[in-house]
TIVEX-531050 format. One line per field, with one value per residue (C-alpha): residue number from 1; residue in three letters; x, y, z. Coordinates in steps of 0.05 Angstrom, whole numbers, plus 5000, padded with zeros to 4 digits. Layout:
residues N
num = [NUM,...]
residu = [ALA,...]
xx = [X,...]
yy = [Y,...]
zz = [Z,...]
//
This chain:
residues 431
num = [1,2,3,4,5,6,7,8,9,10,11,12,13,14,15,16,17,18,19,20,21,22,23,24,25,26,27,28,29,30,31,32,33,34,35,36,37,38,39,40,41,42,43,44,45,46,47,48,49,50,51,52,53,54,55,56,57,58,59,60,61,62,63,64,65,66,67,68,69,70,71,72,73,74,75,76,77,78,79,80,81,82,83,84,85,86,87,88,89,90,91,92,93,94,95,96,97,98,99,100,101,102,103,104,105,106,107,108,109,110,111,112,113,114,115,116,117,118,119,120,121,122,123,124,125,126,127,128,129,130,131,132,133,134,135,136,137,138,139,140,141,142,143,144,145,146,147,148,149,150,151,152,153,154,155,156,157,158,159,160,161,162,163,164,165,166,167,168,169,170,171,172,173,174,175,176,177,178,179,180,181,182,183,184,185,186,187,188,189,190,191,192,193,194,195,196,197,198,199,200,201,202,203,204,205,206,207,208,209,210,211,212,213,214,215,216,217,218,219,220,221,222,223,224,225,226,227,228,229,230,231,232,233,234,235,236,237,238,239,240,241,242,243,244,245,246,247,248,249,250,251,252,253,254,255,256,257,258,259,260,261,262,263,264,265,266,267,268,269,270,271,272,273,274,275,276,277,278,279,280,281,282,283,284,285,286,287,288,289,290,291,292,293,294,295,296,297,298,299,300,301,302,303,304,305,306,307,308,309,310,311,312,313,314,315,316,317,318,319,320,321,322,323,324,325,326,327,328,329,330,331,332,333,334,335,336,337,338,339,340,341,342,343,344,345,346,347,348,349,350,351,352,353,354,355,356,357,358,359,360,361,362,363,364,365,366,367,368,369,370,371,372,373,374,375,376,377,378,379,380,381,382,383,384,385,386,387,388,389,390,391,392,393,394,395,396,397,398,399,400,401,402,403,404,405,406,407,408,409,410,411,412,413,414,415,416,417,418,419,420,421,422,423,424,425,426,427,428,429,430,431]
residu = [UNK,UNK,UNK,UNK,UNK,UNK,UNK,UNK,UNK,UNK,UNK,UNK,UNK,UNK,UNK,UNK,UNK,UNK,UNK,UNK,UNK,UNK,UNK,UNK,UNK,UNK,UNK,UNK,UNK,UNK,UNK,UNK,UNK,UNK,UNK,UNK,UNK,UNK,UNK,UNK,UNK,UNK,UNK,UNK,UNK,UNK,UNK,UNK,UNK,UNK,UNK,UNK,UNK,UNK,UNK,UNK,UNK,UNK,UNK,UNK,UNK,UNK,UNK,UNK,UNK,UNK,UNK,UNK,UNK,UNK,UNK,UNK,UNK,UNK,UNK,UNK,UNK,UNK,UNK,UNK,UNK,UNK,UNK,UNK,UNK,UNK,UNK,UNK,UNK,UNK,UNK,UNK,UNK,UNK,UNK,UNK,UNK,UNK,UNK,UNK,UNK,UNK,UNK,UNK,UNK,UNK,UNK,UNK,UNK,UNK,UNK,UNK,UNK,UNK,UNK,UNK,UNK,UNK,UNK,UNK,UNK,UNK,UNK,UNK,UNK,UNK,UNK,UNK,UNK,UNK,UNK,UNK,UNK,UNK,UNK,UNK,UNK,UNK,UNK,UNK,UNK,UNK,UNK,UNK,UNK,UNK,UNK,UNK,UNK,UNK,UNK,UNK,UNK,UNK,UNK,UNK,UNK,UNK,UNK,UNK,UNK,UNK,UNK,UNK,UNK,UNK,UNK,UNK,UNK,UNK,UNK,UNK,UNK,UNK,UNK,UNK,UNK,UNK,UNK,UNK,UNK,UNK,UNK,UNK,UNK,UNK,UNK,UNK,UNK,UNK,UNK,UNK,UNK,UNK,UNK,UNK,UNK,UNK,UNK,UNK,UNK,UNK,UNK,UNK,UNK,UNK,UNK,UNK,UNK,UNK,UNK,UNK,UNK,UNK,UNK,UNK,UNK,UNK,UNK,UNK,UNK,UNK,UNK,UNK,UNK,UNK,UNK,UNK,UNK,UNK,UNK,UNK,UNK,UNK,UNK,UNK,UNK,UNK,UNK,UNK,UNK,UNK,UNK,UNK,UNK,UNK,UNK,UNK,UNK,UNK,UNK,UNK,UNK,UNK,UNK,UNK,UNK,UNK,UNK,UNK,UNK,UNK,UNK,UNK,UNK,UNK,UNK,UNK,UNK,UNK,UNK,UNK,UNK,UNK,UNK,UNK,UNK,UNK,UNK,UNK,UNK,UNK,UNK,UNK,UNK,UNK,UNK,UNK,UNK,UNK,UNK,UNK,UNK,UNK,UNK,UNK,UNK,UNK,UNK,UNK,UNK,UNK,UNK,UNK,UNK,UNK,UNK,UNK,UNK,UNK,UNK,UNK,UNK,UNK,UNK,UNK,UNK,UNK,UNK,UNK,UNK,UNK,UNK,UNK,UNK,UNK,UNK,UNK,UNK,UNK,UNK,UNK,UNK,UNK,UNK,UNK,UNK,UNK,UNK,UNK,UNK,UNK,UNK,UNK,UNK,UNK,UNK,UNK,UNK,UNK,UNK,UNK,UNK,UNK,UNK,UNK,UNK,UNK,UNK,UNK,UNK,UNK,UNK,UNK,UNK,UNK,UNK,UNK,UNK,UNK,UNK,UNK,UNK,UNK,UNK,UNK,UNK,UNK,UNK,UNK,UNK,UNK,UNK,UNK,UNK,UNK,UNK,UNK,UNK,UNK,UNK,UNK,UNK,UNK,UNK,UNK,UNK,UNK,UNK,UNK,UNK,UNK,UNK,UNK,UNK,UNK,UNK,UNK,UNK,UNK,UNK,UNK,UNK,UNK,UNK,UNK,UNK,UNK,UNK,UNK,UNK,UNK,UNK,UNK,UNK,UNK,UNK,UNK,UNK,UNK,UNK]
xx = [9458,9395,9355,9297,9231,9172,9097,9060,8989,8950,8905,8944,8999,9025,9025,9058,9116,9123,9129,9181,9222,9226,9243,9285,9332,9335,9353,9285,9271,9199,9152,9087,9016,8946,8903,8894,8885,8944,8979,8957,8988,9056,9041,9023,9094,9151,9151,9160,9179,9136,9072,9036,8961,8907,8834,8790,8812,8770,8772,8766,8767,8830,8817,8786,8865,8900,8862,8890,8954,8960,8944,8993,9046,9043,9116,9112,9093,9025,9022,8942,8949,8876,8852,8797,8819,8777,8786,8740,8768,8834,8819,8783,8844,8884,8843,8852,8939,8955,9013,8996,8946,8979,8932,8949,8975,9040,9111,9162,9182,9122,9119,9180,9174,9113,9146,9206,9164,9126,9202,9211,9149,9164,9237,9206,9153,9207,9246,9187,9165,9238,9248,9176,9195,9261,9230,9181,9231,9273,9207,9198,9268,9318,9374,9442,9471,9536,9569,9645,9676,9700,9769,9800,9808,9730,9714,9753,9723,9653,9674,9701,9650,9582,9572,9610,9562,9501,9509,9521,9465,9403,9343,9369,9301,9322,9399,9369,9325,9379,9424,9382,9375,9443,9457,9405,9432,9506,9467,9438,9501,9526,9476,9481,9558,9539,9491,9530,9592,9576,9586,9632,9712,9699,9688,9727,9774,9784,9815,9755,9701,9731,9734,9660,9641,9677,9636,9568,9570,9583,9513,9504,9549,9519,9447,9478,9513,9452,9394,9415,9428,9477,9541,9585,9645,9629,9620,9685,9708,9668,9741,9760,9702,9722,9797,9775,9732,9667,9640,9668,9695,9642,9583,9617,9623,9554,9539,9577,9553,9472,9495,9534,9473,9430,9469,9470,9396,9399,9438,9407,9347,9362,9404,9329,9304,9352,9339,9268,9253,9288,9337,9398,9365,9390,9415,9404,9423,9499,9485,9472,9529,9566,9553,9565,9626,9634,9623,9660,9718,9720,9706,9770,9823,9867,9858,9917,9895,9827,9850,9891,9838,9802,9846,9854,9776,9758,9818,9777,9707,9727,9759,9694,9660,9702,9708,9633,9625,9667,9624,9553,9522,9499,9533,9596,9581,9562,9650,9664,9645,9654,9723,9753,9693,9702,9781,9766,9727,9772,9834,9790,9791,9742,9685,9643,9568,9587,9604,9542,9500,9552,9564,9497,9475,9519,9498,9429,9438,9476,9423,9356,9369,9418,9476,9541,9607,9654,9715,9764,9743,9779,9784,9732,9667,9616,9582,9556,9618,9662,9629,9632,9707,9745,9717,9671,9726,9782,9747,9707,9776,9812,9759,9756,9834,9835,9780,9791,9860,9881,9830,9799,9858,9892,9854,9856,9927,9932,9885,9852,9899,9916,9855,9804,9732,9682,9645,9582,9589,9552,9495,9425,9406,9391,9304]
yy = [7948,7917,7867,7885,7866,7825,7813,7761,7754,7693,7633,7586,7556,7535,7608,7636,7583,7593,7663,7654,7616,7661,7718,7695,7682,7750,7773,7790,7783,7745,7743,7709,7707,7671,7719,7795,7812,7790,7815,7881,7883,7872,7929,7979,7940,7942,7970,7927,7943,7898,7868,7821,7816,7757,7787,7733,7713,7691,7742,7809,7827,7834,7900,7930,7894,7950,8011,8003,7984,8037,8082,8047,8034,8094,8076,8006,7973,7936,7885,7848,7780,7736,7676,7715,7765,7817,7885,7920,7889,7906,7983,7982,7954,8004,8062,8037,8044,7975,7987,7923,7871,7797,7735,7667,7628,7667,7651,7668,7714,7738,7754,7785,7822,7866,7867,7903,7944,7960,7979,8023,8067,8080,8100,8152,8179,8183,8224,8271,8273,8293,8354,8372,8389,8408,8465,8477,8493,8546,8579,8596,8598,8657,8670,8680,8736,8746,8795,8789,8849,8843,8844,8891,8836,8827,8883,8903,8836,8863,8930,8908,8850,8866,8941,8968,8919,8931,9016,9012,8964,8992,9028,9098,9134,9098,9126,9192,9194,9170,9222,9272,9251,9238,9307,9336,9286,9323,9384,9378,9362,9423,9462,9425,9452,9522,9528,9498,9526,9607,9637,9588,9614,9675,9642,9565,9584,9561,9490,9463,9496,9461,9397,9411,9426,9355,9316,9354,9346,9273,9272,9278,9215,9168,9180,9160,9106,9080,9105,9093,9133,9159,9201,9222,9219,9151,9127,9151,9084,9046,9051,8987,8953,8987,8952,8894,8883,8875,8944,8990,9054,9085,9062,9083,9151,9152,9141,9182,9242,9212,9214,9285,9319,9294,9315,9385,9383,9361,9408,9465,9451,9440,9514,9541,9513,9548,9622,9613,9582,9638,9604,9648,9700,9668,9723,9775,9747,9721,9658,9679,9724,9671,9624,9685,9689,9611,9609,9681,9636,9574,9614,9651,9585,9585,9533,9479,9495,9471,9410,9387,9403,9363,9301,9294,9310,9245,9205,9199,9199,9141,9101,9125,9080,9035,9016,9027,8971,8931,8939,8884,8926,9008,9025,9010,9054,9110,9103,9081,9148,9194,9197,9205,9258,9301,9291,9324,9384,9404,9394,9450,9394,9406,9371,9380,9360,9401,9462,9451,9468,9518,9562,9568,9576,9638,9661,9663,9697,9764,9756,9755,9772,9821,9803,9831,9801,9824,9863,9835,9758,9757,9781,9731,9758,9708,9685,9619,9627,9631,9573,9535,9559,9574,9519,9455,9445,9435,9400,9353,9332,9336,9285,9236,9239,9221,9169,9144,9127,9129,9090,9052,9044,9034,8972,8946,8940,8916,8857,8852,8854,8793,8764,8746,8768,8718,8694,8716,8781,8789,8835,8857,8851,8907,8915]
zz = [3295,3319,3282,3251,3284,3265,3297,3254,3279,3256,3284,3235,3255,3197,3173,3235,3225,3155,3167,3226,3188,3127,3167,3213,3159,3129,3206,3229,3299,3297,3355,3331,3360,3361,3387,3368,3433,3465,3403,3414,3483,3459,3413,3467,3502,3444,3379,3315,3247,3212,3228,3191,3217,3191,3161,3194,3266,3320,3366,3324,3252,3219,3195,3264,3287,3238,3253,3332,3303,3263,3323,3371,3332,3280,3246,3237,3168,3172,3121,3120,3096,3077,3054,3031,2980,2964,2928,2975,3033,3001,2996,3067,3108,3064,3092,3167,3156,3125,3073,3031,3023,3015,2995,3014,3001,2989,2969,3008,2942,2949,3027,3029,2971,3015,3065,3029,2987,3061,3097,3041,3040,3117,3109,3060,3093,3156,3115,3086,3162,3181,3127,3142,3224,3196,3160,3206,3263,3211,3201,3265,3287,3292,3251,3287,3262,3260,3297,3268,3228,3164,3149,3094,3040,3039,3039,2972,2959,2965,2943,2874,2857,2889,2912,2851,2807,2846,2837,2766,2749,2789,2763,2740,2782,2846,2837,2827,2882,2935,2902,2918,2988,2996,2982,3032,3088,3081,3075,3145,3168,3140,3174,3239,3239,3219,3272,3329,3314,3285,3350,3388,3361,3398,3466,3467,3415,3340,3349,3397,3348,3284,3326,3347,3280,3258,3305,3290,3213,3216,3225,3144,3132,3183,3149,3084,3106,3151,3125,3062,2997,2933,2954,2900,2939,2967,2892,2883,2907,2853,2815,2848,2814,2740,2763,2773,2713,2746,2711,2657,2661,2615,2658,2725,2690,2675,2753,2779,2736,2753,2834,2826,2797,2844,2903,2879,2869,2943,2973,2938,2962,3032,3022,2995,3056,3100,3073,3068,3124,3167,3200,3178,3232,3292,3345,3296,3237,3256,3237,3169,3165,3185,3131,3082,3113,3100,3027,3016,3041,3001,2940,2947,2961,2905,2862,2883,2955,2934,2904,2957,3009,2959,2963,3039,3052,3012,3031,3098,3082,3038,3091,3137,3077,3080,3154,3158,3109,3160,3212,3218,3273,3267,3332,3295,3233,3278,3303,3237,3203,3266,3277,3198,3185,3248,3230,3155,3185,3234,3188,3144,3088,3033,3006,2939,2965,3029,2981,2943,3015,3040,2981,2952,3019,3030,2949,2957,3035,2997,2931,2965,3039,3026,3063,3050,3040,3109,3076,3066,3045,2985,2911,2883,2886,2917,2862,2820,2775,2826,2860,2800,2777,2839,2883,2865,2802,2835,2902,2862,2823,2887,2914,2862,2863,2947,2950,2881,2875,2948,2978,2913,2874,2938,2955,2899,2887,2957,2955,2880,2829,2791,2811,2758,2764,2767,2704,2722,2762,2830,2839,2817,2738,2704,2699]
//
């Protein structure tokens, strides 16, 4: 490491040699120097660490010396030594960018004790200097993001300790309100598929109009999962978190019976807004008899039929949640929830938010526009019993069943148990 260096500055020789000496024995490098003016060119020529500049000199005034120091040589430590010593003097050379004010005669205790105290006030006002550019330059710089997946583990990870958490604890208005959009976003979807697909069996044949109808309605997932919002069946997967210990059982519950009323409330209205608004009348009204047709259909699945549909249907939207939570970027939730929705549809899986657009949908269609039900549909009349009965029961337990334990539990047997939560859980406080 380089020695430290020293100007001294001083029309006494005496003092220049004293100083020299004193220095040059604590490892200083000392250059000494008569005149200020010749001083000041080996300023503007090599920096020094220390300089120690006389008040009264023949050339200039000692203090007129420190103000163009302290403009050429910004980070050294000026240190005005005097014969003279005066307060005001002391407070003027102080304003100009001396660090300290010496009187001689001096010590060497006393010398080096400035110059010390001098060294040190630098190396801190470096360091302020340093975390003041360094925050500077991450206020105006970008964050990287980072572009890598997650893998499976963190994601029961953030599952189990932070989503889980962060559902049960927000405000109960917010849960309600994204619950009720969440239900409207699966309920476009639902319509989407109606409306694509009414009229398409008859000329491209059944398989390609369920697989149409798939990749059509995954339109209501990817605006919960992107836009944001409360599904019931995606909560389903808030059992890891009760697992795990992060939440209880009672307050996941409570959620889940918040979210599932809102959805219904969504649906609904979005199934108001398709009779009303006229839509069912498309080429003469097939589109509406087609979603009578729909909800005539589901109403009449016997019940195990129902459940099982039930199970498989949120086996995959699940893992649509679940890899869309893997994915940092939205291209990648659009593939992450494409592929296992349209897979559900066209398998003729069931869903409980679907059923609460489809069925009403097809209810209020034979109530107010006077639809009928084609013969031959089934023994079940279509009605909000048989809604209620026949098909959201047994699809709603079906669902909890396939994304709960299949895909909740699943996870967290795989990854999770055995592990203790965290003292302090993860997530938002309660308001």
């Amino acid at each position: 490491m380089d020695p430290r260096t020293m100007l001294v500055i001083d029309d006494e020789s005496i003092v220049r040699e004293s100083c020299r000496r004193i220095f040059s024995e604590q490892g200083f490098d000392v250059v000494t120097s008569a005149s200020p003016r010749d001083a000041l060119q080996q300023v503007s020529a090599k920096r020094f660490d220390v300089i120690l500049c006389d008040w009264k000199m023949p050339e200039m005034d000692g203090v007129d010396v420190v103000e163009v120091l302290d403009r050429r040589s910004a980070g050294s430590a000026i240190i005005m030594i005097s014969g003279y010593p005066s307060l005001e003097r002391a407070t003027e050379v102080m304003k100009r960018g001396a660090m300290d004010y010496v009187p001689k005669p001096f010590t060497p205790e006393e010398i080096t004790g400035a110059v010390r105290r001098a060294l040190h006030r630098v190396e801190q006002l470096d360091a302020r200097e340093t975390a003041h550019i360094e925050r500077i330059a991450k206020s105006i710089s970008f964050p990287v993001p980072s572009f890598d997946d997650r893998s499976p583990p963190t994601i029961a990870e953030t599952v189990a300790r932070t989503i889980g958490v962060g559902k049960t604890t927000s405000p109960w208005l917010s849960v309600l309100v994204l619950g009720v959009l969440a239900g409207a976003y699966i309920a476009f979807g639902a319509m989407l598929s109606s409306a694509v697909t009414f009229d398409l069996a008859s000329r491209m044949g059944a398989g390609f109009t369920r697989l149409v109808s798939g990749a059509v309605f995954s339109l209501g997932l990817m605006l919960v999962v992107i836009a944001g919002a409360e599904l019931f069946t995606g909560n389903n997967l808030m059992v890891s978190s009760a697992m795990a210990g992060s939440i209880g059982f009672g307050r996941m519950l409570q959620r889940w019976g918040l979210v599932y009323a809102a959805n219904f409330i969504g649906s609904v209205m979005l199934a108001l807004l398709f009779v009303y608004s006229g839509l069912w009348k498309t080429s003469n009204g097939a589109l509406g008899a087609y979603a009578v047709a729909v909800a005539a259909a589901k109403v009449n699945l016997p019940f195990t039929e129902a459940l099982l549909r039930g199970i498989g249907c949120n086996w995959l939207v699940c893992l649509a949640v679940w890899m869309a939570l893997a994915s940092r970027q939205t291209i990648g939730k659009i593939f992450a929830v494409f592929f296992p929705i349209t897979g559900f549809v066209a398998l003729g899986l069931e869903h409980s938010v679907a059923n609460m657009y489809f069925i009403p949908a097809g209810i209020l269609l034979k109530s107010l526009a006077g639809l009928p039900v084609a013969e031959g549909a089934g023994p079940a009349a279509l009605g909000w019993s048989a809604f209620l009965v026949n098909n959201l029961l047994p699809v709603t337990v079906g669902n909890i069943l396939g994304g709960g334990l299949f895909v909740g539990m699943g996870y967290w047997g795989a990854y999770l148990r055995g592990v203790k939560p965290p003292a302090s859980p993860p997530g938002p406080r309660r308001p």
